[in-house]
C-alpha positions as CSV (number, residue, x, y, z in Angstrom):
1,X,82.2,70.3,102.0
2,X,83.3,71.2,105.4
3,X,81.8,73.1,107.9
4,X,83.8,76.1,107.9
5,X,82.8,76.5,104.1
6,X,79.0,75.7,105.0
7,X,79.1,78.3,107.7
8,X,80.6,80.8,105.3
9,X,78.0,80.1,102.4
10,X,75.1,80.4,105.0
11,X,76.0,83.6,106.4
12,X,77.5,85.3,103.2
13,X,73.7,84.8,101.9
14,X,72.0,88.2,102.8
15,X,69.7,89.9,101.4
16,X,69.4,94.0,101.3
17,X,66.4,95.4,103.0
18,X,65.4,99.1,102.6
19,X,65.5,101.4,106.1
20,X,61.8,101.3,107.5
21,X,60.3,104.4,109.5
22,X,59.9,102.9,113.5
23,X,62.8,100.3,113.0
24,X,65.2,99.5,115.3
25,X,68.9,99.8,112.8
26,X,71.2,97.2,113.1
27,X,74.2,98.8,112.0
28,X,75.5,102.1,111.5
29,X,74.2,104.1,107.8
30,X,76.7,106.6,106.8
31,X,75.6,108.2,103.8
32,X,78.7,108.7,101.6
33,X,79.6,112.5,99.7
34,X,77.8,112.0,96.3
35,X,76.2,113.4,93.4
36,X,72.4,111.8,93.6
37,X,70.2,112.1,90.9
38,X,67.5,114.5,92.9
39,X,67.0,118.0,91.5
40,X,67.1,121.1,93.1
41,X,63.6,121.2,94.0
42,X,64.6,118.7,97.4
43,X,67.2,120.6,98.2
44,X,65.1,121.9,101.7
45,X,64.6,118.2,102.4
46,X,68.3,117.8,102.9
47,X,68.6,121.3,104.6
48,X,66.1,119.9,107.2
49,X,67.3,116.8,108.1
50,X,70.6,119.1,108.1
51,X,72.9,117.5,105.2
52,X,75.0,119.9,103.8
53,X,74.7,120.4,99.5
54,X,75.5,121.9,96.9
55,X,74.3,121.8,93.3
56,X,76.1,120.6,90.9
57,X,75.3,120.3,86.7
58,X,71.7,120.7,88.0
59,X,71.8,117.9,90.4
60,X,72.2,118.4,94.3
61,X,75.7,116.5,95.9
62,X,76.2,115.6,99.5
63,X,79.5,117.5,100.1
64,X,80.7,115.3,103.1
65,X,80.0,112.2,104.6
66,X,77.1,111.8,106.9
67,X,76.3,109.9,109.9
68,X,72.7,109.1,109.1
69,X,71.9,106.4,111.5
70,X,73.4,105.2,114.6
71,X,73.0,101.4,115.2
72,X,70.7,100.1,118.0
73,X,68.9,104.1,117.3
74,X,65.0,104.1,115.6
75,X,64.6,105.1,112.2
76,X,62.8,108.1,111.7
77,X,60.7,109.0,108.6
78,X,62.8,111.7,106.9
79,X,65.9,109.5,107.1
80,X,64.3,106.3,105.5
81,X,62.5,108.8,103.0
82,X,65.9,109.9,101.8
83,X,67.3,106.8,101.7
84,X,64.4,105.0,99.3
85,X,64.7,108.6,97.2
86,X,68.5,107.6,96.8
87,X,67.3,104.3,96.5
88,X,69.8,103.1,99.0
89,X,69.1,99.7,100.9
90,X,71.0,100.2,104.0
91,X,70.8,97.1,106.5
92,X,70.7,93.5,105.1
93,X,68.8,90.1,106.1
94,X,70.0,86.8,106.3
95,X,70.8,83.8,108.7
96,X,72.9,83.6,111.8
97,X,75.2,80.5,112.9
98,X,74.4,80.1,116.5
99,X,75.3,76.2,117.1
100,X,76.7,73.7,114.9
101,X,76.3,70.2,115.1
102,X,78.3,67.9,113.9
103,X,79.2,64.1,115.2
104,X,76.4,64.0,117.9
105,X,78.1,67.0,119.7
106,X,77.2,70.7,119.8
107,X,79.7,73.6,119.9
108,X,79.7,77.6,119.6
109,X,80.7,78.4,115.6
110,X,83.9,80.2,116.4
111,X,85.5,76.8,116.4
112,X,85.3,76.7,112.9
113,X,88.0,79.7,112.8
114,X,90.4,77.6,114.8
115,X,93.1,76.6,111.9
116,X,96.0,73.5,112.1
117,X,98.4,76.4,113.0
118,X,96.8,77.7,115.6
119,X,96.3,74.2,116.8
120,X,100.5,73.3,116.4
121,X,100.8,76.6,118.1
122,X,98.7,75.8,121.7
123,X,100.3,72.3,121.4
124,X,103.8,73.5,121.5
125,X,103.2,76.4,123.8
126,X,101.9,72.8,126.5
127,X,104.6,71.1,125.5
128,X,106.7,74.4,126.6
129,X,105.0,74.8,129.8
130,X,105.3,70.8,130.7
131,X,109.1,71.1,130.3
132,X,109.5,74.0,132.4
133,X,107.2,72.5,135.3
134,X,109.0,69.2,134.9
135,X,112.3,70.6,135.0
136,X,111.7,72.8,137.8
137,X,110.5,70.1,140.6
138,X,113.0,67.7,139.0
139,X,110.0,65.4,137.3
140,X,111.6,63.7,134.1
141,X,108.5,63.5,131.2
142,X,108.9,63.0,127.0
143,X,108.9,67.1,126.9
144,X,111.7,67.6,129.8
145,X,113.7,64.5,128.8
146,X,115.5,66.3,125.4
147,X,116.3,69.6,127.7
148,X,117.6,67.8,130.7
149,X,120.0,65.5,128.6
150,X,121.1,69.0,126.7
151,X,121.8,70.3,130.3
152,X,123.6,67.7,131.6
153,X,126.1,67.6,129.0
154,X,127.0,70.9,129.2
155,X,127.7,70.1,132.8
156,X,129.9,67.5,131.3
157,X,131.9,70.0,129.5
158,X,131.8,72.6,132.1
159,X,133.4,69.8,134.4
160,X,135.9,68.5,131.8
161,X,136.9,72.2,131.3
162,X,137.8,72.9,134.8
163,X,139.5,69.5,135.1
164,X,142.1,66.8,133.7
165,X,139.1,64.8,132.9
166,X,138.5,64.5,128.6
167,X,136.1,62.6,126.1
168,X,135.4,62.9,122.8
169,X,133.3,65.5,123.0
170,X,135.4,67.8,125.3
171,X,138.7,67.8,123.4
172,X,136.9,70.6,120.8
173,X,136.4,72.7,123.7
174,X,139.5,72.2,125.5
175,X,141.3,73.5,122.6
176,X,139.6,76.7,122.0
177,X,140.1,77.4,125.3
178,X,143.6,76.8,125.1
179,X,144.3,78.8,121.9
180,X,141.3,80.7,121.2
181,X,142.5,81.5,118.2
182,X,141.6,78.9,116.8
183,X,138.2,79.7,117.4
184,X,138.9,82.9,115.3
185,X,140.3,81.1,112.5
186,X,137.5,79.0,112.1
187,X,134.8,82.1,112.3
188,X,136.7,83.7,110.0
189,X,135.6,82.2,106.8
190,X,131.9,82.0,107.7
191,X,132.1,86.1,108.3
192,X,133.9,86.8,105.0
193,X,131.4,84.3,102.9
194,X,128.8,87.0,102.4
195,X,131.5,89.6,101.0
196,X,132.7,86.9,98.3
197,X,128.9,87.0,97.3
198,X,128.6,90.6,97.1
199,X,131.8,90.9,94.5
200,X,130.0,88.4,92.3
């Protein structure tokens, strides 16, 4: 098992805890619009902690969505009262990744999100960057090499071009330039190709 899927294991394992009078919340509670299962007899307990209700088939319903608890705020005693009397367990327990070691060597667990694309992705954004440098001080390396020959040959047909000189290579060009309609003619069938499609 890798440790990506150990990490996920260990940290999806939580455990709901209730909200506690005096404790410091961890998260946000927002106590969704319902129909609880409280009579009307607690309807001034809502109106004092100031959620508004209704009554509804004998049961009182939280019209609207309320921001109970604010995260980092103490929980006071009438909001952990109404949460145990809706018998909701707001905040959860469990265990934190802080370190993982693996191979004698200790790293921060947001490596584990790293993926092989992300990986590709840095790698051929250096490669990128190597290129550029190496091409612009004139420094031939294994990433500049492909772009400089590339470059160099269409100085080669630049040149040919604009001269009597001709290779193999050049005649194409030389041609086009001479009737660019030819250049036309060949474009033409690769433009009507999709309409032939669309009859079918």
């Amino acid at each position: 098992m890798d440790l990506s899927t150990i990490r996920d294991k260990i940290q999806g394992n939580k455990v709901a805890a209730p909200a506690k009078a005096g404790a410091f919340a961890p998260c946000d509670v927002v106590l969704p619009a319902q129909v609880t299962s409280l009579g009307p007899e607690k309807t001034s307990f809502f109106q004092a902690i100031q959620i508004p209700t209704k009554i509804t088939k004998g049961m009182i319903e939280i019209i609207t969505d309320v921001n109970l608890i604010k995260s980092g705020d103490k929980v006071g005693a009438s909001e952990a009262t109404l949460l145990n009397m809706l018998k909701i367990s707001p905040f959860s327990y469990g265990l934190t990744v802080k370190q993982v070691y693996d191979s004698g060597t200790c790293f921060d667990p947001t490596i584990l999100d790293i993926t092989p694309e992300d990986l590709r992705a840095k790698f051929t954004a250096g490669v990128r960057n190597i290129a550029a440098i190496s091409m612009q001080i004139g420094y031939p390396t294994f990433a500049s090499a492909p772009h400089s020959v590339a470059n160099g040959f269409k100085n080669l047909l630049a040149i040919a071009a604009a001269t009597d000189i001709e290779f193999e290579q050049a005649k194409l060009v030389k041609e086009y330039l001479k009737d660019p309609s030819k250049f036309a003619a060949a474009s033409a069938p690769a433009a009507a190709a999709p309409s032939k499609k669309e009859k079918s």
